[in-house]
Every structure is written in structure tokens, then in C-alpha cells.
C-alpha positions in Angstrom: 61.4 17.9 164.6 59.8 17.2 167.7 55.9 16.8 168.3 54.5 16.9 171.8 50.3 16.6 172.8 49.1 16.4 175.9 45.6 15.5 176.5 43.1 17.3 178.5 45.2 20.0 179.5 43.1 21.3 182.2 43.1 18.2 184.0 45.2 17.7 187.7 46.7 14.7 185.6 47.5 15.3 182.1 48.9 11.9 180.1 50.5 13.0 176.7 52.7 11.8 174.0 56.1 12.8 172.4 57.7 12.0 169.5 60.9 13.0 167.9 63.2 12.5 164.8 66.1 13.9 163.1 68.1 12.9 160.2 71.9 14.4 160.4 75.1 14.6 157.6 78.6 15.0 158.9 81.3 16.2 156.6 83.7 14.8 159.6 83.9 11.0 157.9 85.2 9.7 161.6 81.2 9.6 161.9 78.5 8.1 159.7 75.4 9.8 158.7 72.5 8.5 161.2 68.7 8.9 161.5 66.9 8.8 165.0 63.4 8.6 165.8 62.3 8.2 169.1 58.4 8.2 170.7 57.0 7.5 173.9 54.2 7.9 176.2 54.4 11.1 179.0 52.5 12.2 182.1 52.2 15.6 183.6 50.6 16.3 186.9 49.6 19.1 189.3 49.8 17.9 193.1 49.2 21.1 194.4 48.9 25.0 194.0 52.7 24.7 194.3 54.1 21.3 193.2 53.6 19.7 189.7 55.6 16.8 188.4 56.3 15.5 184.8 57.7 12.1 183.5 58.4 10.0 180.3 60.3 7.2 178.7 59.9 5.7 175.3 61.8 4.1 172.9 64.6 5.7 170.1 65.8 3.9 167.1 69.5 5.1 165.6 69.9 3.8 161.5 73.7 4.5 160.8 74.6 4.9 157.1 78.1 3.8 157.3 78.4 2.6 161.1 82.1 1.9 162.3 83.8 -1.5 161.6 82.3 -4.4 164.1 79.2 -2.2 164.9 75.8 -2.9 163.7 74.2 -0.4 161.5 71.3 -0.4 163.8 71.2 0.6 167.4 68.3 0.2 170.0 67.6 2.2 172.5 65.5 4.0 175.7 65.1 7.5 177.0 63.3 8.5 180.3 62.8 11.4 182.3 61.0 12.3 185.8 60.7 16.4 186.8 59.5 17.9 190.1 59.1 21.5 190.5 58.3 23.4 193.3 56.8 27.0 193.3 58.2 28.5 197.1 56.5 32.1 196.1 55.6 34.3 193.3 59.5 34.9 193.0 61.3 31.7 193.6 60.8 28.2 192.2 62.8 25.1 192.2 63.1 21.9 190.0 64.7 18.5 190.4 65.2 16.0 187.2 66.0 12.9 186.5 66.6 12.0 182.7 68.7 9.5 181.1 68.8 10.4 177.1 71.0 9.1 174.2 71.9 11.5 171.7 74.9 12.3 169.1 78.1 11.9 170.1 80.5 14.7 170.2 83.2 12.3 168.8 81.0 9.5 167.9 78.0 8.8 166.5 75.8 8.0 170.2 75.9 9.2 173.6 74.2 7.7 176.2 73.7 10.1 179.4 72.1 9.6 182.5 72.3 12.5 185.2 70.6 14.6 187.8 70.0 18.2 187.7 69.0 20.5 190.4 67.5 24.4 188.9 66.4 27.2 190.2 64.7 30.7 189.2 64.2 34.0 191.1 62.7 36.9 190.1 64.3 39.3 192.2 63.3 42.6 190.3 60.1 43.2 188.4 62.1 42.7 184.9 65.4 40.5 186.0 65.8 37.0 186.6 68.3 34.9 188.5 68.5 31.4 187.3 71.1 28.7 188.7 71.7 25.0 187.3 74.1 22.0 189.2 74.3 18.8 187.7 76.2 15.8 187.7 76.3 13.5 184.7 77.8 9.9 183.4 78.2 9.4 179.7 78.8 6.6 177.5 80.0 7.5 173.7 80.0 5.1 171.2 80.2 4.8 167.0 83.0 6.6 166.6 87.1 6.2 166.4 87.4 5.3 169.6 84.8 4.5 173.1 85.0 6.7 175.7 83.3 6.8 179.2 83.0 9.6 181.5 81.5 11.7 183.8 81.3 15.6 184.4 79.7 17.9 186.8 78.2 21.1 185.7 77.3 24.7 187.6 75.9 27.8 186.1 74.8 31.2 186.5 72.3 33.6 184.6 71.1 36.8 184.8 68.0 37.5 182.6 66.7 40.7 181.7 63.5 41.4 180.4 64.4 44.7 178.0 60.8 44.5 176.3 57.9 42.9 174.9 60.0 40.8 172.6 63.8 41.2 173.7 65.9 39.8 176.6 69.1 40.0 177.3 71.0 37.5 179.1 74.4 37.5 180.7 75.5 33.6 182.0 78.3 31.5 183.4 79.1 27.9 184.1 82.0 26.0 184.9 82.4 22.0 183.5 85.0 19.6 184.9 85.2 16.3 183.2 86.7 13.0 183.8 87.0 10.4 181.3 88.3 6.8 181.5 90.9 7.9 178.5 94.2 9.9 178.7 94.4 13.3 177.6 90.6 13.4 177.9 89.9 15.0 180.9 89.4 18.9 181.1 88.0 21.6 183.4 86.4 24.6 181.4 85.4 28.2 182.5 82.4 29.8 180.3 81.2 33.2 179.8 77.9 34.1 177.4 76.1 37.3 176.6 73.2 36.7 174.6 70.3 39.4 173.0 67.3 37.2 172.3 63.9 38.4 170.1 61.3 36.1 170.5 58.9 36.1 167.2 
């Protein structure tokens, strides 16, 4: 679950609080059963008609049920996160973030990440949407077979459609290149995602 207040939200500067936990199973026994909780203090502030700003960091605690041989079944961590956005005009706005975040491993049971991330969104049409996202990224996974570290870049595309009160559809692309300190690890990968969304 996650859990976010923010206080006084009408305020230029709004300080808030955020906390998050999750408890997760794996039948794949390469990784151990693992509970995270993390909370920290956040800020949010408006420092004009056109430019707000959000940031964060706090602490996470990972409790591994059966953690790999030689590691602790305890990890300590931090996540952190700074945002700027800038609204150009009614039809175009920008962002820039910051975040370093640890989260589950794809082949292990923690990731640590720390990248930047440069978005956009333009309204182009009364009901369609043009949304972009470029990032670049270093990773750290850990408590699993084996450690890897590596670091991939990522571009996308979307085109979002507003097809009612409820629905959107949404047709997107991005391409991910990654380079890993292991052999055999490395890959560059083409995606392609068409998506009908209801919103309840």
C-alpha cells in the first residue's frame, strides 16, 4: 500500500508525508520472500503560475525471509526524489526528476537505481495527448544468484486519446538499451503497447 498527506494543500509550500509497504512471495526460490516499508518526510511547492517543484527522501527497511548465503537478512536503506515542472502554455508542460529508489530486483531480491528523467506532455488536439519520456539510469542488483551492475537509457512515445468520460485509449513506444558489467547481460529492446483504460 502506499499512503501519502500533504498538509495545507492550498498553501504556495505544502510539506507532506509518505509512507509505503509491501509484503511479496516468489514461487522462483533463486529469491527469498521480503517485506519493505519505507516512510519519509516530502515537500511540494508552487514558485509561480507556471513552475512548481516537489521533493522527498526517507528511509526503507527490506526483512528477507530466506536471504542468500553471506547476506544479512536485513537490509537498510534511502530513497530520494526532487521534481520540477514547468507549465510553457495551456498545451505544453515539461518536467525534470531526479530520484534514486531501491526496489525488487528483477533477478534478485533489491535494486538500487538512481537516474534522471526528462517528460514532456502536449495537448495538441482538444481530446489527444502527446507525451514523451528520456531517461538515463544506473542500477545496482543485489540478493539474488548472482550481483549485477548496470546502466540503461530509456526513450518513449505516447499518444493518448481521450474516447470519453471514463475511457482512454493509448497507443505507446519506447526503446531500452542496456549495459551490464556481466556477459550475456546486455540487450537493446524495441517496445510497442496499445492499451484501453476505464477509470472507476
Amino acid at each position: 500500500f502506499d499512503l501519502r498527506a500533504r498538509f495545507n494543500p492550498q498553501a504556495p509550500i505544502r510539506p507532506g508525508f509518505e509512507v509505503a509497504a509491501s509484503l511479496d512471495d516468489y514461487t522462483d526460490a533463486s529469491i527469498s520472500d521480503q517485506t519493505r516499508l519505507s516512510a519519509g518526510p516530502s515537500i511540494s511547492a508552487t514558485l509561480s503560475p507556471a513552475i512548481g517543484v516537489r521533493a522527498g527522501a526517507g528511509y526503507q527497511g527490506v526483512w528477507f525471509a530466506d536471504p542468500p548465503a553471506g547476506e544479512d537478512d536485513t537490509l537498510q536503506t534511502y530513497y530520494a526524489f526532487a521534481e520540477i515542472t514547468h507549465r510553457v502554455n495551456p498545451w505544453f508542460r515539461h518536467a525534470l526528476t531526479a530520484r534514486h529508489f531501491p526496489t525488487r530486483g528483477w533477478n534478485g531480491g533489491n535494486q538500487e537505481t538512481t537516474g534522471f528523467r526528462h517528460s514532456t506532455s502536449s495537448t495538441f488536439l482538444k481530446d489527444a495527448t502527446i507525451a514523451t519520456s528520456l531517461s538515463f539510469n544506473s542500477a545496482e542488483q543485489s540478493y539474488g544468484l548472482y550481483d549485477e551492475n548496470y546502466q540503461y537509457f530509456a526513450a518513449g512515445i505516447d499518444l493518448i486519446y481521450d474516447l470519453g468520460k471514463r475511457w482512454e485509449g493509448r497507443v505507446g513506444y519506447w526503446f531500452v538499451k542496456k549495459d551490464s558489467d556481466l556477459r550475456l547481460r546486455d540487450y537493446a529492446q524495441n517496445n510497442l503497447a496499445v492499451q484501453i483504460n476505464y477509470t472507476f
